[in-house]
C-alpha positions in Angstrom: 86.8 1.9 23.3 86.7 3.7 26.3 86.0 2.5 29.9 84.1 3.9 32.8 86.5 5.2 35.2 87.0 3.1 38.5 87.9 4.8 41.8 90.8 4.7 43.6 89.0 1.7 45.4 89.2 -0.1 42.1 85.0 0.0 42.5 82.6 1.6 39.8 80.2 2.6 42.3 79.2 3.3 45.9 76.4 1.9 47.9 73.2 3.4 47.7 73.8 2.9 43.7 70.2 1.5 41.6 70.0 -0.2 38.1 66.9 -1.4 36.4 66.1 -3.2 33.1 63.8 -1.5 30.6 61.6 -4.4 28.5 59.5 -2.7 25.2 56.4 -4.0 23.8 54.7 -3.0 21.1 51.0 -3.1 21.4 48.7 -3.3 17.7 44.9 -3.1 18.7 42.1 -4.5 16.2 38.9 -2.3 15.3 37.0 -5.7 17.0 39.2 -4.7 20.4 41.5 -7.8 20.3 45.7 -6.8 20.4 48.2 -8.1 19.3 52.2 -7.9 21.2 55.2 -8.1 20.3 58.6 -7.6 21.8 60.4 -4.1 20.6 63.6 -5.8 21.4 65.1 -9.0 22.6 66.7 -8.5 25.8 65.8 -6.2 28.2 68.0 -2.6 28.4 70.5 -2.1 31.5 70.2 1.4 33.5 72.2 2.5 36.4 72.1 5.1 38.7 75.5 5.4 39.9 75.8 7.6 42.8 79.4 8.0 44.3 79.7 10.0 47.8 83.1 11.2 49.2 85.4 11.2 46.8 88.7 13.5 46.7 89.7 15.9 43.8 91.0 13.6 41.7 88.6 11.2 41.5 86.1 13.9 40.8 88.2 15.6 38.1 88.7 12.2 36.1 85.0 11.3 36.3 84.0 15.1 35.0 87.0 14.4 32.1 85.4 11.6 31.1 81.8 13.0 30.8 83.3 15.8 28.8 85.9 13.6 26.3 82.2 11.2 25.8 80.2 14.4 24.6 77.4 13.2 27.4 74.9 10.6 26.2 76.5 11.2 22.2 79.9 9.0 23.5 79.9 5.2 23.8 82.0 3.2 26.0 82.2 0.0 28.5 80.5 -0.3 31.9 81.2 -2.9 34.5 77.8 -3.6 36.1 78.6 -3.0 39.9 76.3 -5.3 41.1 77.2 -8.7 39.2 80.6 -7.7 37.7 79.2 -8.1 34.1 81.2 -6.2 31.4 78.5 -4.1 29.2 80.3 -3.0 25.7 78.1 -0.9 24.2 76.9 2.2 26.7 76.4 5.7 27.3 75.3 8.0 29.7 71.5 8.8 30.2 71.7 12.8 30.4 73.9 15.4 29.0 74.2 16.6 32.5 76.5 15.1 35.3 75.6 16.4 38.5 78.9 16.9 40.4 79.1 18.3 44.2 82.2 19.8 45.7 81.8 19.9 49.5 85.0 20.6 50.6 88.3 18.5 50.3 88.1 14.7 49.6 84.4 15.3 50.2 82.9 16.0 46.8 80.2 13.4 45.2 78.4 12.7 41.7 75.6 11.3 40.3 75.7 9.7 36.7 73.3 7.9 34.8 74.4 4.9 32.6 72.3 2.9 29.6 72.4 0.1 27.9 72.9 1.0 24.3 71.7 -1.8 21.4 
């Protein structure tokens, strides 16, 4: 399986990056007006908004490689959570768009979204 590329750095991501966790609960409300939960899934689901500023050609050029070789969100491969250094086996990307920003050299920048896939 394939692996999120790391920067030359050896990082993932860049500072300001964001993730989040996604919890689902299924809600069944009675005729009488009482409801009834239950969990959609047992752990929450992982999202990151990985936002990488000032990075030269190459770096850019392997990150817009591997959007293309996953097919967008229809690929799967491994992400490193940034902030904890947790290994995540199963993810994807969250859009079938990568925004990718070429400023001038060793200046470009991206934004990818990552999921949690189950």
């Amino acid at each position: 399986m394939a692996s999120f590329p790391t920067l030359k750095t050896g990082v993932v991501a860049q500072y300001p990056s964001d993730r989040e966790r996604q919890f689902s609960t299924q809600v069944f409300r009675f005729l009488d007006g009482s409801e009834q939960r239950f969990p959609g899934y047992g752990a929450p689901l992982r999202r990151w908004v990985i936002r990488l500023d000032l990075l030269d050609d190459a770096e850019l050029f392997d990150l817009e490689a591997f959007f293309a070789s996953e097919g967008g969100r229809a690929g799967s491969f491994s992400f490193t959570d940034p902030f904890d250094g947790t290994a995540y086996a199963n993810c994807s990307f969250d859009s079938d768009e990568l925004a990718l920003l070429y400023r001038g050299q060793g200046r470009g920048a991206a934004v990818a979204l990552v999921k949690e896939n189950r």
